[in-house]
Residue frames as qw, qx, qy, qz and C-alpha x, y, z in Angstrom:
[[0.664, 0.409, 0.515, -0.355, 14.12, 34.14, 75.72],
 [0.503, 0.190, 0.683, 0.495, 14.52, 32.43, 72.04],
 [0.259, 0.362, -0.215, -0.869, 13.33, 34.77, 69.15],
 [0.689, 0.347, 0.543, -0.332, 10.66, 33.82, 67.33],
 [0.535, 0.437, 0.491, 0.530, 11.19, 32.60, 62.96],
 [0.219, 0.844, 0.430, 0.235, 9.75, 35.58, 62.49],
 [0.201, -0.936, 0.257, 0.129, 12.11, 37.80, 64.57],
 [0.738, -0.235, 0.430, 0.465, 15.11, 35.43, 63.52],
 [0.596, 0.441, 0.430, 0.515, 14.47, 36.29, 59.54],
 [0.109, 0.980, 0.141, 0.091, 13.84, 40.14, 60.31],
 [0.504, -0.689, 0.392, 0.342, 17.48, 40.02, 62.38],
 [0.709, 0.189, 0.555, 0.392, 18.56, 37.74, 59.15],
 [0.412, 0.818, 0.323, 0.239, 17.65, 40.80, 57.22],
 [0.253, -0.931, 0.262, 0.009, 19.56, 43.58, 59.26],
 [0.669, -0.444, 0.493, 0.334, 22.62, 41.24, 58.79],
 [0.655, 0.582, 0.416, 0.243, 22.04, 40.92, 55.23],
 [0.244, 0.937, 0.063, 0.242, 22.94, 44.70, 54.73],
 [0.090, -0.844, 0.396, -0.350, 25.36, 45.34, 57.55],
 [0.897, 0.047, -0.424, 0.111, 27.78, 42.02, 58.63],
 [0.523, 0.227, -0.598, 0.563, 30.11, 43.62, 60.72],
 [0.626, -0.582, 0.105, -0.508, 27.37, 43.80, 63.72],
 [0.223, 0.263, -0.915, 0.208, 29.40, 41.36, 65.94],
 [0.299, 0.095, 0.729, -0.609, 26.76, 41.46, 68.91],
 [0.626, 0.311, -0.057, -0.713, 24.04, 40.58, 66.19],
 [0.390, 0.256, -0.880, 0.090, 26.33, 37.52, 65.23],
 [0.081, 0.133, -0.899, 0.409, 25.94, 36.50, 68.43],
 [0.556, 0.039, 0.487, -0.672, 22.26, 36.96, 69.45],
 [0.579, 0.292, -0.443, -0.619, 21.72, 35.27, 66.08],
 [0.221, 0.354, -0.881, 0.222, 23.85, 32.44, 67.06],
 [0.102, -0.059, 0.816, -0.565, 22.33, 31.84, 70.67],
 [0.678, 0.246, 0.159, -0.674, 18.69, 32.54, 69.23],
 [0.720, 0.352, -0.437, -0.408, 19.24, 29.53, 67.00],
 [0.251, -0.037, -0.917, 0.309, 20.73, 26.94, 69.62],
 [0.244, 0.092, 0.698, -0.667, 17.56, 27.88, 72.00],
 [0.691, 0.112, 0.010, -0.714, 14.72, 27.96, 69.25],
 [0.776, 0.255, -0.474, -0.328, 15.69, 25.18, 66.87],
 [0.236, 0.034, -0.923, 0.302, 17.02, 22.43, 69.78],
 [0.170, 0.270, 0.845, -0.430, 13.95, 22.35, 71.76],
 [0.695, 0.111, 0.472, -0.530, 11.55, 21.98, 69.41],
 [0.451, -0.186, 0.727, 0.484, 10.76, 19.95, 66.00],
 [0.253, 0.665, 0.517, 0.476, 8.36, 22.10, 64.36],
 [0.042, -0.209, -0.174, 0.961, 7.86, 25.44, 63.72],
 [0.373, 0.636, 0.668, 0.101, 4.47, 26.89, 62.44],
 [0.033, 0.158, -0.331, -0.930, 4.34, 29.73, 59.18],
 [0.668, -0.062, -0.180, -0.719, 0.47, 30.93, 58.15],
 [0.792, -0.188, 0.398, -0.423, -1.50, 27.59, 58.88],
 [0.954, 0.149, -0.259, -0.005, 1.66, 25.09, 58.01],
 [0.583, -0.757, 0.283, -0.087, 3.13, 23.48, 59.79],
 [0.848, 0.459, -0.267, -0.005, 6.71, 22.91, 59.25],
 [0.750, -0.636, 0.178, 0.050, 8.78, 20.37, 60.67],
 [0.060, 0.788, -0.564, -0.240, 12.78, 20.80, 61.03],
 [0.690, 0.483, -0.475, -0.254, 14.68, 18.46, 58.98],
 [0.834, -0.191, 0.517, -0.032, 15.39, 14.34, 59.72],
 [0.857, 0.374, 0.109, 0.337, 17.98, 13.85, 56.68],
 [0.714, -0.164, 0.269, 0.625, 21.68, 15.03, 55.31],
 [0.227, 0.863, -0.149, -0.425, 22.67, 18.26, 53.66],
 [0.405, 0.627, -0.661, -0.079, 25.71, 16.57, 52.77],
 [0.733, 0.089, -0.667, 0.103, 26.94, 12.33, 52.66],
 [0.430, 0.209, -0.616, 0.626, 28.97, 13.01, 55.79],
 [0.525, -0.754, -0.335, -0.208, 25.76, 14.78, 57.70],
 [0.414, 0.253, -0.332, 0.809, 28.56, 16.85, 59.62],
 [0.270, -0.236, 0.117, -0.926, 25.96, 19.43, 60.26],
 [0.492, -0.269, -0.780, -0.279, 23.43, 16.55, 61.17],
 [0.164, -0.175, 0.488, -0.839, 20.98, 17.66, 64.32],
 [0.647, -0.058, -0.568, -0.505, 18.27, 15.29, 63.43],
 [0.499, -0.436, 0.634, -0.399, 16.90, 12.79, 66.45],
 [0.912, 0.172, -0.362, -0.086, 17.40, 9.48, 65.04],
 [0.461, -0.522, 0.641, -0.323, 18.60, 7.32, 67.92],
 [0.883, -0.176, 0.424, -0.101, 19.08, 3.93, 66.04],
 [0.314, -0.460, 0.689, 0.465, 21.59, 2.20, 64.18],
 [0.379, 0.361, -0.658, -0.541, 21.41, -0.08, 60.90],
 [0.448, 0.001, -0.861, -0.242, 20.63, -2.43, 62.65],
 [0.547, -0.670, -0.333, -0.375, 18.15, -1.06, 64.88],
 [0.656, -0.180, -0.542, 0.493, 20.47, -0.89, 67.88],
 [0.194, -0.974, -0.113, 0.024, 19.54, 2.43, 70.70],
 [0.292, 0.743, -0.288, 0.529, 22.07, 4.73, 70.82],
 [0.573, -0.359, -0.481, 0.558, 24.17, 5.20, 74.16],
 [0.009, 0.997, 0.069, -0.042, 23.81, 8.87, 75.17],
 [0.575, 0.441, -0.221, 0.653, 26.98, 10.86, 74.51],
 [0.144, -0.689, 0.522, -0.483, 27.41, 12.18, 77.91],
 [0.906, -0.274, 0.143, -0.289, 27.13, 8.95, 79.22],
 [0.023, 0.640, -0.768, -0.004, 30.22, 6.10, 79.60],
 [0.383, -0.105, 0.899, -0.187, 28.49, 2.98, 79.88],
 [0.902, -0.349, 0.084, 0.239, 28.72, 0.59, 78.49],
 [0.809, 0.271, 0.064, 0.517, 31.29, 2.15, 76.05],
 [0.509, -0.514, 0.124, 0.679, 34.06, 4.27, 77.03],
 [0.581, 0.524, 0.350, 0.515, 34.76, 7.29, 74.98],
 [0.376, -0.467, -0.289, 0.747, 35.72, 11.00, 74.57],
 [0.132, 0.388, 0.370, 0.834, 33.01, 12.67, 73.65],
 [0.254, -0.741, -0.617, 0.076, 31.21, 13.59, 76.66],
 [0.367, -0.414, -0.240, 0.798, 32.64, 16.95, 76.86],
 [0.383, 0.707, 0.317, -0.503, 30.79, 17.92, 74.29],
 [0.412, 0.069, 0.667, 0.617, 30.98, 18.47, 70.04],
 [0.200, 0.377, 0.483, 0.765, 29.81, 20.96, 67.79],
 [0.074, -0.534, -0.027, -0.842, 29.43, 23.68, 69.42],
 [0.721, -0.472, -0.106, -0.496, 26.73, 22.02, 72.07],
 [0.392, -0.470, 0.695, -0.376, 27.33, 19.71, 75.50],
 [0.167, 0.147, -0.956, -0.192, 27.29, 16.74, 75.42],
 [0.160, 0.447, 0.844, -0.249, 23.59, 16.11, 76.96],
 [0.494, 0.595, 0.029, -0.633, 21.94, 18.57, 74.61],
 [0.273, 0.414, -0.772, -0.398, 23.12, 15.79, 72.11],
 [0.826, -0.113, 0.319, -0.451, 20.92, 13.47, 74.08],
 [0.527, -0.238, 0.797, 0.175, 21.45, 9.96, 72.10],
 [0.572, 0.721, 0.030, -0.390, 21.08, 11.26, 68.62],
 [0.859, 0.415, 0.233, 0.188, 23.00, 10.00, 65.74],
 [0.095, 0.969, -0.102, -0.203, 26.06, 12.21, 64.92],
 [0.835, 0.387, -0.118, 0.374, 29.42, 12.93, 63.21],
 [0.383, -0.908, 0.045, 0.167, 31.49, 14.55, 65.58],
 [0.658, -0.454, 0.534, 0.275, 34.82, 13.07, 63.92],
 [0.414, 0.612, -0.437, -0.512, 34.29, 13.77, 60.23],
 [0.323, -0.162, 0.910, 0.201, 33.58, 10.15, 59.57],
 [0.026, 0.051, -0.636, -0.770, 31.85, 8.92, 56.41],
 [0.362, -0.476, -0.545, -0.587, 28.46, 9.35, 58.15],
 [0.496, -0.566, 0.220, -0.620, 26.57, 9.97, 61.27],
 [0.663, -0.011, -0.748, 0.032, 26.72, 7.08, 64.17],
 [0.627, -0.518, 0.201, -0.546, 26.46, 6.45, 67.65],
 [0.069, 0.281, -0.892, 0.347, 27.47, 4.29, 70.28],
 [0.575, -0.329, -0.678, -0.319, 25.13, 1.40, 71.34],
 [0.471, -0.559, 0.334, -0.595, 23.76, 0.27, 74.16],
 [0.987, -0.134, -0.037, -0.082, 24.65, -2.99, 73.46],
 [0.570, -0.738, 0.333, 0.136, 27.63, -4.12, 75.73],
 [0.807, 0.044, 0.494, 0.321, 28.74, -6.40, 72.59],
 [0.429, 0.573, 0.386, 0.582, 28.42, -3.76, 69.98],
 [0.320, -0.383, -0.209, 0.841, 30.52, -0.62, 70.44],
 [0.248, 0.598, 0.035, -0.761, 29.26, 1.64, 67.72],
 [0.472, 0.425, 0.644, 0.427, 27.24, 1.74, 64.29],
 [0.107, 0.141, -0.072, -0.982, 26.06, 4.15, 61.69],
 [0.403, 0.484, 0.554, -0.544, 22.62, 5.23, 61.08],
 [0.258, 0.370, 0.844, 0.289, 20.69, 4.80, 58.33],
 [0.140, 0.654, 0.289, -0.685, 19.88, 8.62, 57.45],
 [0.708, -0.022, 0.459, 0.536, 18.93, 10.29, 54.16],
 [0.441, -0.128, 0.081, 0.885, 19.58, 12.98, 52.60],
 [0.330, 0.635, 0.222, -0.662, 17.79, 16.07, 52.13],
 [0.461, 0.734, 0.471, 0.166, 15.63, 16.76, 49.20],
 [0.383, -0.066, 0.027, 0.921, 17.71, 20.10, 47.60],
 [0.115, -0.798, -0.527, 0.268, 16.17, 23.10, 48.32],
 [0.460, 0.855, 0.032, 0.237, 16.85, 26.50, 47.16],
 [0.731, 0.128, 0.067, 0.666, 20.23, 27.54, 46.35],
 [0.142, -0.924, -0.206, -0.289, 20.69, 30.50, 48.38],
 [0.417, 0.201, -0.440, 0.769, 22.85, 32.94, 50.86],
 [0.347, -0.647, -0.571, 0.367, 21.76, 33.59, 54.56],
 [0.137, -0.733, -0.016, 0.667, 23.72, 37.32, 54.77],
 [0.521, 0.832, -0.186, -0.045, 25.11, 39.46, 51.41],
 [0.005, 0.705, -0.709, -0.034, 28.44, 38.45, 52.19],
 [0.847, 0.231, -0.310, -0.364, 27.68, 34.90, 51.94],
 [0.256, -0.680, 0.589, -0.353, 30.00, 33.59, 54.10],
 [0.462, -0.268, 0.811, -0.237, 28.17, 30.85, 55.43],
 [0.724, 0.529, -0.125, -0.424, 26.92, 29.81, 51.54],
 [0.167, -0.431, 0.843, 0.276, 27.62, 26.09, 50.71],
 [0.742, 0.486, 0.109, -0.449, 25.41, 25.89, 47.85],
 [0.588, -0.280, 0.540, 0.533, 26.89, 24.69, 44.75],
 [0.436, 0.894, -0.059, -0.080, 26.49, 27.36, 42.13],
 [0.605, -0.456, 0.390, 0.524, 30.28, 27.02, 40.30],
 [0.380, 0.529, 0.391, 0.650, 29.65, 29.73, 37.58],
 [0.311, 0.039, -0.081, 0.946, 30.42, 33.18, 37.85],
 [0.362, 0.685, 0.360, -0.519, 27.79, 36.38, 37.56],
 [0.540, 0.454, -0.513, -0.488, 29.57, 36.34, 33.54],
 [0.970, 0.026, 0.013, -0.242, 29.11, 32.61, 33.57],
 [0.325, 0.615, -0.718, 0.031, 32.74, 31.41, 33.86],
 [0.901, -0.167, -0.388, -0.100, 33.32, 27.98, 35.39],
 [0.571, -0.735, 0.361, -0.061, 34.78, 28.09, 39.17],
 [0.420, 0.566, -0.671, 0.232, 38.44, 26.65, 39.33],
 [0.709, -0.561, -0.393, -0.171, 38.68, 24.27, 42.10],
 [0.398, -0.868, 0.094, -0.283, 39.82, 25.25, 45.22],
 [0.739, -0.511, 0.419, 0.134, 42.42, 22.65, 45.63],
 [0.703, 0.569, 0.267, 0.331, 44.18, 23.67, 42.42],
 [0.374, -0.446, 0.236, 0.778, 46.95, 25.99, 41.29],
 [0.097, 0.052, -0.627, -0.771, 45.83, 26.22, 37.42],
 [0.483, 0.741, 0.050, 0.464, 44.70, 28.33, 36.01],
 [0.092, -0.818, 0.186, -0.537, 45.41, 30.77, 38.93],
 [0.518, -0.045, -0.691, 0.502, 47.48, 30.23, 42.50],
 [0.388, -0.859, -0.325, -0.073, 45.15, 30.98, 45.32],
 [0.048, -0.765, 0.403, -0.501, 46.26, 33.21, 47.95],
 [0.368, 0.045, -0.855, 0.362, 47.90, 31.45, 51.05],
 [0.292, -0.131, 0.503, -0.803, 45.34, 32.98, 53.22],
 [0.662, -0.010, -0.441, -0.605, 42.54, 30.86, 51.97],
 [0.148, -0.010, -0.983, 0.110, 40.78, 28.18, 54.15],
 [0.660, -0.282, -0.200, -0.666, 37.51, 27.03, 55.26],
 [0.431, -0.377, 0.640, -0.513, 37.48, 25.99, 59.32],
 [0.639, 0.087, 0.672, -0.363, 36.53, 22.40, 60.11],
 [0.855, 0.425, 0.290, -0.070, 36.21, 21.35, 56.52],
 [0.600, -0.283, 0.398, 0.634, 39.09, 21.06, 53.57],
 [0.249, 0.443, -0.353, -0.785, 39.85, 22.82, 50.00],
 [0.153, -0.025, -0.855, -0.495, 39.41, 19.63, 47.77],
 [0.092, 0.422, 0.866, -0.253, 35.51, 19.34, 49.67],
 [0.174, 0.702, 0.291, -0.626, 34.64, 22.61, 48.72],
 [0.631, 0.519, 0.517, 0.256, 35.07, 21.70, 44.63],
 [0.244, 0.188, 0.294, 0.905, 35.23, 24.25, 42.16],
 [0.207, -0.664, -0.717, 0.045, 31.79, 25.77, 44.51],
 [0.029, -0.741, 0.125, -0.660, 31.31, 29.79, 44.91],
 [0.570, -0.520, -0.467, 0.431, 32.62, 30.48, 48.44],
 [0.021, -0.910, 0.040, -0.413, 33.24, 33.22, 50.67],
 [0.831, -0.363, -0.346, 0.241, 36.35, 32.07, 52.71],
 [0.503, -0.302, -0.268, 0.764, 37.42, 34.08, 55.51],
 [0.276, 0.809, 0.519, -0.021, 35.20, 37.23, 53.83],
 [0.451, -0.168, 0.317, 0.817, 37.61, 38.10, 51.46],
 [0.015, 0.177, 0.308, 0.935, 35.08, 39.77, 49.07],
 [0.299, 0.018, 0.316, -0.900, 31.72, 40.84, 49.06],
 [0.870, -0.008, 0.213, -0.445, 29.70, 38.00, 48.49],
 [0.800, -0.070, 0.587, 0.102, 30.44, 34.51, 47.58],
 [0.418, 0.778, -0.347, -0.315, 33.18, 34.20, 44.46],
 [0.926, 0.009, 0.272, 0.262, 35.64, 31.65, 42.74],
 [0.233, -0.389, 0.676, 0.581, 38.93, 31.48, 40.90],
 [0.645, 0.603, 0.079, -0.463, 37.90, 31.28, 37.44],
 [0.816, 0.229, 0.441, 0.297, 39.18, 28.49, 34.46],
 [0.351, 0.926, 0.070, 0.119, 39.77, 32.00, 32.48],
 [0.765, -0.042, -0.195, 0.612, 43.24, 32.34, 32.61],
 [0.185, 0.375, 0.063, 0.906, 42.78, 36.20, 32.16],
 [0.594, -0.606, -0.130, -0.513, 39.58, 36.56, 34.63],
 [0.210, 0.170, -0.840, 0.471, 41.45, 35.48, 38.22],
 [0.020, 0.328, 0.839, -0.433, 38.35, 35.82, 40.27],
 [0.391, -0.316, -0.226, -0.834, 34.71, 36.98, 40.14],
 [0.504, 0.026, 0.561, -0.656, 31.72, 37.01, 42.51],
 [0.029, -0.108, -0.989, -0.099, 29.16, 34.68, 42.03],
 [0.378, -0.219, -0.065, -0.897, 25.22, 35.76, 41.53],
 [0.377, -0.262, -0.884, 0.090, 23.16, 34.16, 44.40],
 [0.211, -0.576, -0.358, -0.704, 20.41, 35.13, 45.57],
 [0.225, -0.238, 0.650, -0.686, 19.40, 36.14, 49.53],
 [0.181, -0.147, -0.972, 0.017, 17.10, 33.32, 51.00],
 [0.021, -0.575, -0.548, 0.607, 14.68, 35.55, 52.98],
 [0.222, -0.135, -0.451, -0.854, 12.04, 36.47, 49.98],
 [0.611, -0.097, 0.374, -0.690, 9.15, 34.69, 52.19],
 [0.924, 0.151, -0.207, -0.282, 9.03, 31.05, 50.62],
 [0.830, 0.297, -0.470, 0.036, 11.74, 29.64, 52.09],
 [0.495, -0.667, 0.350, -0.434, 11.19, 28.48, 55.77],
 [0.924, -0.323, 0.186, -0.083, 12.08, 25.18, 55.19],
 [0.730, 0.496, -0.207, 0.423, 15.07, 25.75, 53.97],
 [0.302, -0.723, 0.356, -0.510, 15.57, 28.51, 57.13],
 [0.903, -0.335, 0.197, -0.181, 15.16, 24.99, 59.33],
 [0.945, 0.265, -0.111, 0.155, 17.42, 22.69, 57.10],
 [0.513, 0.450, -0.256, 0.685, 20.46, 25.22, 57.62],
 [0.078, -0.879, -0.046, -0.468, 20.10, 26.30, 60.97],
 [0.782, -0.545, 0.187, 0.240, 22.58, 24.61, 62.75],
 [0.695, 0.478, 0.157, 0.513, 24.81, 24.88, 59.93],
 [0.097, 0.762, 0.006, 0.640, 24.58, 28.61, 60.14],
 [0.549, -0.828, 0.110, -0.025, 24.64, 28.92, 64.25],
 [0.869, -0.211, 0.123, 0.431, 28.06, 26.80, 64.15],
 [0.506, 0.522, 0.184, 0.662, 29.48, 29.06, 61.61],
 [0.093, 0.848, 0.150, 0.499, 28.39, 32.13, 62.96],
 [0.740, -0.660, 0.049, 0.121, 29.39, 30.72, 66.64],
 [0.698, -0.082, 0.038, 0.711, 33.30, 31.01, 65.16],
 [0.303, 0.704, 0.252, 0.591, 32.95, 33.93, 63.71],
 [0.439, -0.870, -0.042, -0.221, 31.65, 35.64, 67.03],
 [0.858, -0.449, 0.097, 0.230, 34.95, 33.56, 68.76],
 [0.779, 0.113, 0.083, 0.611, 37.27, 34.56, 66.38]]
């Protein structure tokens, strides 16, 4: 049985303090593919709030939204489906099967927006016409920040992040990467890749300051459920390697 917002953010808390709960990872994980797929609203005191129909980012990677038509109004084809157009995604993509994707809009292929095969026999595939989220607060799910792709790119002493696909000022370590996405995407943005430190940090412009954390705050103060919604596929996917790796 799904957990309820309210049990999700209390778990959210317990993770906050203590990250290396693997089996907490996971329930987190699974509790967030069963609540947030099946429904599209949640309710908090007497509003109701519904889960998000736009882009974190251009590319809408993380996009879970049910828009089912093209630019030019064409229906989607489902993605477990072959007909009329041939293709190989029915085995499934991000994380989910391919009929829990029903005949939604998506980017499974890191192209330069969501899309979708048609159902028209003439017209294999368009993109959708989605748009982007309003920005919301600039926050971290756990303390370790991991899954934090805000874009704070100043220190806690205010330096200015280096960018991540750079040598100068400093040469990253070789261990550095960030699954499923590249350095040059992830700018000169606080990250936490591969949870090298304790919360989300950069290389620093300072030639003399190589790294420092980054001051960001935890998301789970009570005002920010619709931000809980916006990122929760984001955060299952993430947390779903983690558990795998």
């Amino acid at each position: 049985m799904a957990l309820s917002v309210k049990e999700l953010a209390s778990l959210l808390s317990v993770l906050s303090e203590d990250t290396t709960q693997t089996q907490s990872f996971e329930s987190l994980a699974t509790s967030f593919h069963h609540y947030f797929t099946k429904q599209d609203h949640f309710k908090v005191g007497s509003s109701i709030v519904h889960t998000a129909e736009c882009l974190n980012s251009p590319k809408g990677l993380d996009y879970f939204g049910t828009e089912n038509k093209t630019v030019d109004k064409e229906e989607c084809q489902r993605w477990d489906s072959l007909e009329p157009h041939q293709h190989n995604f029915s085995v499934g993509f991000m994380g989910l099967s391919a009929s829990e994707h029903e005949n939604y809009c998506r980017n499974p292929n890191d192209d330069i927006m969501p899309w979708c095969f048609t159902v028209n026999s003439r017209v294999r595939f368009q993109y959708c016409n989605i748009q982007e989220c309003k920005k919301g607060n600039d926050c971290k799910i756990t303390k370790t920040g991991s899954e934090y792709r805000g874009k704070q790119n100043r220190t806690r002493g205010g330096i200015p992040c280096q960018r991540w696909d750079t040598n100068t000022p400093h040469k990253p370590d070789p261990d550095i990467g960030f699954p499923g996405a590249t350095l040059s995407a992830q700018e000169n943005f606080c990250r936490n890749p591969n949870k090298f430190k304790s919360a989300p940090w950069c290389y620093t412009v300072d030639p003399n300051v190589r790294w420092q954390t980054c001051d960001i705050p935890l998301c789970f103060n009570g005002k920010n459920a619709q931000y809980l919604v916006e990122m929760s596929f984001k955060i299952y996917l993430e947390l779903s390697e983690l558990v795998s790796n």
